[in-house]
N, C-alpha and C positions, 0 to 999 in steps of 0.2 A: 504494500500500500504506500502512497506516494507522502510522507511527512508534511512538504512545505504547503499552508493553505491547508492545510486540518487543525480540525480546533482539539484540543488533547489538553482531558484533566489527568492531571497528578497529584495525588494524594498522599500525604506524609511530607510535603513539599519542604517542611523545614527542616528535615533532617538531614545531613550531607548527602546521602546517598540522593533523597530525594531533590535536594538544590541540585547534584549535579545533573541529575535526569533532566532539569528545568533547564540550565544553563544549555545544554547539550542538544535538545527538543527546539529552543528558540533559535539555535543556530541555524536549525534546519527549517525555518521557516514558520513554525509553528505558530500557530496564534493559543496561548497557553492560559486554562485558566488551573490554580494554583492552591491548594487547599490543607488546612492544619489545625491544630488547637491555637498553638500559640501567635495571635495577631501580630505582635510586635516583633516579628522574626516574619512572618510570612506578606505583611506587606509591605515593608523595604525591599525584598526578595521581587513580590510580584510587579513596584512601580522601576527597577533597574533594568525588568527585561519587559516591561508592557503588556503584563499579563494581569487576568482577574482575579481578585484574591476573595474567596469564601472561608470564612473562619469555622470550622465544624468540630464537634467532638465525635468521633466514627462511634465511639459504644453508646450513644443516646439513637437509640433507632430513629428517634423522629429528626432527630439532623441529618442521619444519613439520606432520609427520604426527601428532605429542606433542599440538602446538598444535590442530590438528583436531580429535583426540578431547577434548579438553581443553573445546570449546568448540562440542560435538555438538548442543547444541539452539540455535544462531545460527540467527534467520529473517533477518538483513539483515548480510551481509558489505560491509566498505566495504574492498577491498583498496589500502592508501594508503601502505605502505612503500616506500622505493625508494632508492638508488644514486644520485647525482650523475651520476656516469658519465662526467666531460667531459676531454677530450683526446684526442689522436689514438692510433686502435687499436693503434698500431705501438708504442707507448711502454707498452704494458700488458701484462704478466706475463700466464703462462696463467691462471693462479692467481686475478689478478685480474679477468681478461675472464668466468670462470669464476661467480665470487662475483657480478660485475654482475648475469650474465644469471642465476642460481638466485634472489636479491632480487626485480628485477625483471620477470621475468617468470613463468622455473617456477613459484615462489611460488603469485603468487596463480590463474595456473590449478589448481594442485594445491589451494588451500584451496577453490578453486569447485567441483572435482571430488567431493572429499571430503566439503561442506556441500550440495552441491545434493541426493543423495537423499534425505534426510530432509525438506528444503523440496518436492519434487516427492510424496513423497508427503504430506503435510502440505495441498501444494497453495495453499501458503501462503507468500512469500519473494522476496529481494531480493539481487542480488549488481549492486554496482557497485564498476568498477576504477577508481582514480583515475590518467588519464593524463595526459597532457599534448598541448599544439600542437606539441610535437615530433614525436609520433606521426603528423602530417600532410603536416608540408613536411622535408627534412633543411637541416640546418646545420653551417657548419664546426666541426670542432674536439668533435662532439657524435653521432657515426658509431655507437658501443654503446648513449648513451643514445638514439639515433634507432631502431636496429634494437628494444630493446625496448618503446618505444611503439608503434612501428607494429607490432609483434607483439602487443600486448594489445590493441591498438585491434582487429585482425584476429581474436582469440580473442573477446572481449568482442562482437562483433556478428554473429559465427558461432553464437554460446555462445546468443543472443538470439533466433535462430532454430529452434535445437535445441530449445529450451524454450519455445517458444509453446506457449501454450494446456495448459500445466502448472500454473499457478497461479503461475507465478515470472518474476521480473522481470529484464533485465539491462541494466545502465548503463554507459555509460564519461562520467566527469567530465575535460573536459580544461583545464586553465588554460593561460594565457600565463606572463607574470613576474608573480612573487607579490611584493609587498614585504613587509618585515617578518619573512620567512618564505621555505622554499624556497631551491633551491642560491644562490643571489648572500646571501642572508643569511645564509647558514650558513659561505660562503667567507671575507663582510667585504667583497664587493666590489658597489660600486653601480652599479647597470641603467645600463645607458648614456642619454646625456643624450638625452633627447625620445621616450625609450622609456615607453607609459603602463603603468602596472601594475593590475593587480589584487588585494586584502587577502584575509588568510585568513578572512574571513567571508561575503566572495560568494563564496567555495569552499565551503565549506562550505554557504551555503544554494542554491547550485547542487546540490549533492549532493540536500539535502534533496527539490529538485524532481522530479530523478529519482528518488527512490524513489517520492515521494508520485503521479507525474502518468507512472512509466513508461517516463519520455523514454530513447530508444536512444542518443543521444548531445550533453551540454550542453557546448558550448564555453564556458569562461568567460574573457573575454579582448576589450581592447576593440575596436572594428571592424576599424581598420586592420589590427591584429596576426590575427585572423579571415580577413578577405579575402586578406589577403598568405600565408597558409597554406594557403587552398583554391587560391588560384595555382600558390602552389609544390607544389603536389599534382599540378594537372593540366600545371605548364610546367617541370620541375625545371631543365633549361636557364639558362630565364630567370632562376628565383629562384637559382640559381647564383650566375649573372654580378652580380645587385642582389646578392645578400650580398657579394661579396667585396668591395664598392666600401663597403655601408653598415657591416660587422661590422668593430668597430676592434681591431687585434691584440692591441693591450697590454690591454684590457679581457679578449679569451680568454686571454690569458696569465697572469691574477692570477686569472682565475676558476678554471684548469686548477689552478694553485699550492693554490688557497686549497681546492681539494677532493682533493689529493694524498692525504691521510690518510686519507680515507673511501674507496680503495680497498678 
């Protein structure tokens, strides 16, 4: 699908990942509208590149449905907010297990739901979710944020089928470890040693490829961390038993800390 001259919301706008999507999206011509909690982060962001700025909170359902109509003629949804989500599910409030799963996952099927008829009759349009390699293998300490990737991963390629040959496209972008950006940057805590990461701009021009080439699902992330996730997809056993030996505790332990607040 052709970027320049499509109007394309992004959601999570203010977090680096999602700034860069923006940054990256308006290069290519986009007419961009731009969407987050936090207003004072996200409209500086939307008047530097001349995009719309909607202020939402994604776990209040009826914002998400504000936000929808708000943003009715989107031909290219890039669903990219999300939850941390990290520690064990036994330590988290209803409340809070609650608010993960309406972020990350209701969310953005309810924005696809909501945006797809207008793109299907249009015949015209693009929804990619941005996941993650969590969505693939589980890992400790990461059981909520695993359940909702492997849930959008499962909607997002079901979604892709449903809509063949409608004129509309559907993507899942999945990263690894992001540096710079993404929960370890946002906690203060750094990727464990010998672990390679990935920048917020081959995410972002990951994304780009999927829209532009169609692709049903771009892992972005470098091989080992790739192969080691299609493993642990088909041997969960195995990639068990390797994680508990390679994940070092005190590194889950500051990441869990360092994202307590974003509950």
């Amino acid at each position: 699908m052709r970027i320049s001259g499509s109007t394309v919301l992004i959601t999570g706008a203010t977090g680096g990942i999602g700034q860069t999507l923006a940054r990256t999206f308006a290069a290519r011509g986009a007419s961009l509208v731009l969407t987050g909690r936090r207003g004072e982060v996200l409209r500086p962001l939307a008047e530097s590149l001349g995009a719309r700025a909607i202020t939402a909170d994604l776990s209040d359902r009826a914002e998400v449905a504000r936000l929808a109509e708000k943003a009715a003629d989107t031909d290219i949804l890039i669903a990219n907010a999300a939850l941390p989500s990290s520690g064990e599910v036994l330590d988290y409030s209803t409340e809070e297990l609650d608010r993960a799963l309406e972020v990350n996952l209701r969310a953005p099927i309810a924005l696809a739901r909501l945006l797809a008829p207008r793109m299907v009759r249009d015949r015209r349009g693009h929804i990619v979710m941005i996941g993650s390699i969590s969505g693939r293998a589980a890992s400790p300490g990461a059981s909520l944020y695993n359940a909702s990737k492997f849930g959008l991963r499962g909607f997002t390629l079901g979604l892709r089928q449903d809509l063949h040959g409608t004129g509309v496209g559907v993507s899942i972008v999945q990263p690894g470890f992001v540096r710079d950006a993404g929960m370890f940057a946002d906690a203060g805590v750094e990727v464990p040693a010998g672990v390679r990461t990935v920048s917020p701009r081959q995410v972002a021009m990951a994304t780009v490829r999927a829209v532009e080439a169609n692709r049903a699902e771009v892992n972005i992330a470098p091989l080992e961390l790739r192969l080691g996730s299609a493993v642990g997809s088909l041997f969960p056993s195995l990639a068990e038993s390797l994680q508990r030996r390679l994940v070092a505790d005190l590194t889950l332990r500051r990441l869990v800390e360092g994202q307590r607040s974003k509950r």
